[in-house]
C-alpha positions in Angstrom: 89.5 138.3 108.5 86.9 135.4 108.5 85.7 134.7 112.1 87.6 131.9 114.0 84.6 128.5 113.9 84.6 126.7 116.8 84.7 122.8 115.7 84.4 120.2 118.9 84.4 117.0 116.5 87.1 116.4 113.8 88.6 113.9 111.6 92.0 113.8 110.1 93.3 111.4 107.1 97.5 111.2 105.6 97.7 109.4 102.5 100.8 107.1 103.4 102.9 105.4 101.0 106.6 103.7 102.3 108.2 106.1 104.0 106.5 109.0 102.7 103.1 111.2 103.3 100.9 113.3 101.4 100.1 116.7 102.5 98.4 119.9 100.9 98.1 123.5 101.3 94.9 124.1 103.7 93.2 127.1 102.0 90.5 128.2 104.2 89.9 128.7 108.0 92.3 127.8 111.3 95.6 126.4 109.4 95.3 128.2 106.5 98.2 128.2 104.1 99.9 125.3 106.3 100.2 121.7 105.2 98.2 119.1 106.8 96.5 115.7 105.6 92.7 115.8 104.2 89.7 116.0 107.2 86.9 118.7 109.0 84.1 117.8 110.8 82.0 115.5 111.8 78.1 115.8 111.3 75.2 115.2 113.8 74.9 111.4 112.9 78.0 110.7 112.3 80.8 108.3 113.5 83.9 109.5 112.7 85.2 106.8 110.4 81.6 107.6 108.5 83.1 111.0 108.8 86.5 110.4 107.4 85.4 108.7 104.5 83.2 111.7 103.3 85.8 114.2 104.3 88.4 112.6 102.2 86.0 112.0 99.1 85.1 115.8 99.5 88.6 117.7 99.5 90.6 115.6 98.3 88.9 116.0 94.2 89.1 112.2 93.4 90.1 110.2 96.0 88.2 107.4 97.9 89.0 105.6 101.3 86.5 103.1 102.0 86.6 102.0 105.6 88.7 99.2 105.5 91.6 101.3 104.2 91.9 103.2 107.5 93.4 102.7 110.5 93.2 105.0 113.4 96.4 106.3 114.8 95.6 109.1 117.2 93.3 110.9 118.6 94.2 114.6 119.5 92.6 116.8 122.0 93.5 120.7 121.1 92.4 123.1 124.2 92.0 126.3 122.2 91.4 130.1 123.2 90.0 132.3 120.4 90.6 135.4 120.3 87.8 136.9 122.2 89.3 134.9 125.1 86.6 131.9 125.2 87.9 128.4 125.1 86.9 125.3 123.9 88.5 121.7 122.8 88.4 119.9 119.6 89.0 116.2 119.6 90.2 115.3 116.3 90.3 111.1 115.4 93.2 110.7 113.1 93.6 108.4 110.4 96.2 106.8 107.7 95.4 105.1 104.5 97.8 103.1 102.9 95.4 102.3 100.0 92.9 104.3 98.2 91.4 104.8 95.0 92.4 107.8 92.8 94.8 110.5 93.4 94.5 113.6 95.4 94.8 116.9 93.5 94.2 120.5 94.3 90.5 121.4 95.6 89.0 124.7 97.0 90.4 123.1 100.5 93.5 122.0 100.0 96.2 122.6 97.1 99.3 121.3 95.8 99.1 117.5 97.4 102.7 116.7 97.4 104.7 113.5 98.6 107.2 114.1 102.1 109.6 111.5 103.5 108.4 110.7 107.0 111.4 111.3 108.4 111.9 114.7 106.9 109.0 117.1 107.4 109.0 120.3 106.8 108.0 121.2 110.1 107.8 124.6 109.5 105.0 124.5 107.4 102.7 122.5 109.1 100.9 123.2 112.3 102.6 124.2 115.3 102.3 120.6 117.4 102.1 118.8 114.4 106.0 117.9 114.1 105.9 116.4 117.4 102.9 114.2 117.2 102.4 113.7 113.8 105.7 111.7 113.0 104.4 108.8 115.4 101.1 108.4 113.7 102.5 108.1 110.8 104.4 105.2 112.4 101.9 103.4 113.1 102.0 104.1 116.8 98.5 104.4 118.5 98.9 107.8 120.5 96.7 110.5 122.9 97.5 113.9 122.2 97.2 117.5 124.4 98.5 120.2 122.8 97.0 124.1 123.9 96.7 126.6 121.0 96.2 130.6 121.2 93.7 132.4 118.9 93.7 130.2 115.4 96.0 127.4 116.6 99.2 129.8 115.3 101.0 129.5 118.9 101.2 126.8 121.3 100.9 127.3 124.8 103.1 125.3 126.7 103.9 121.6 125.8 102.5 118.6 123.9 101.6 116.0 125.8 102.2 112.4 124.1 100.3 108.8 125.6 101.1 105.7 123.6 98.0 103.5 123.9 97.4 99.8 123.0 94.2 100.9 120.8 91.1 102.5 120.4 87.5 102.1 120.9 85.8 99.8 117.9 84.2 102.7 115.4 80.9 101.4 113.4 
């Protein structure tokens, strides 16, 4: 079993089209063989729109967001505890582009992208908080999210907590 990385920095992008999302198979690492939209972390340097951009470029094999295609929609703080008992958070900045250039196709990241209604996802396959925050991003709604994870975010610990917020702070 590959050893559980500790990430305190992410960035998250779903492909949205009408009612309907994008999501692949995650291959590697904490999620692995759940769906989820294309994202990792962000470099020393980075901002994470910067961040986003070159995530999206790099696993999704063709696709390009430019910044002006994005819009932030959340920003998630998961409190993890890894299996040796340590705990740490990551705050991941969440994204949705409703235009791009080229399609997503399978990578060494993420296979299989596939188009879901939003209203429909298949919950079980995605990450554990995911079907209760992820449906009002996708909505456009501008939302702070807590959700607690055990060792390799495959349980939650207790509940997902949901703040609706007017915006974010301006990303260069």
């Amino acid at each position: 079993m590959e050893s559980e990385k500790t990430l305190l920095q992410a960035v998250l992008c779903f492909f949205v089209r009408g009612d309907q999302v994008l999501l692949a198979e995650k291959m590697k690492a904490i999620g692995k063989g759940r769906l989820n939209g294309y994202g990792g972390g962000i470099e020393p340097g980075e901002t994470p729109l910067k961040a986003i951009v070159r995530e999206v470029a790099e696993e999704s094999g063709g696709a390009y967001v430019g910044p002006e295609d994005l819009v932030k929609v959340a920003v998630a703080d998961f409190h993890n505890t890894k299996e040796d008992g340590a705990t740490f958070i990551c705050r991941v900045h969440t994204y949705i582009a409703r235009s791009w250039i080229g399609n997503p196709k399978s990578t060494e990241d993420l296979k299989d992208p596939n188009w879901y209604e939003i209203g429909n996802l298949p919950v079980e396959r995605l990450m554990p908080a995911d079907s209760q925050w992820l449906p009002l991003a996708l909505s456009g709604k501008k939302i702070m999210v807590k959700a607690s994870y055990g060792p390799r975010q495959e349980t939650l610990i207790g509940e997902v907590v949901i703040e609706e917020v007017n915006g974010f702070e301006q990303e260069d």
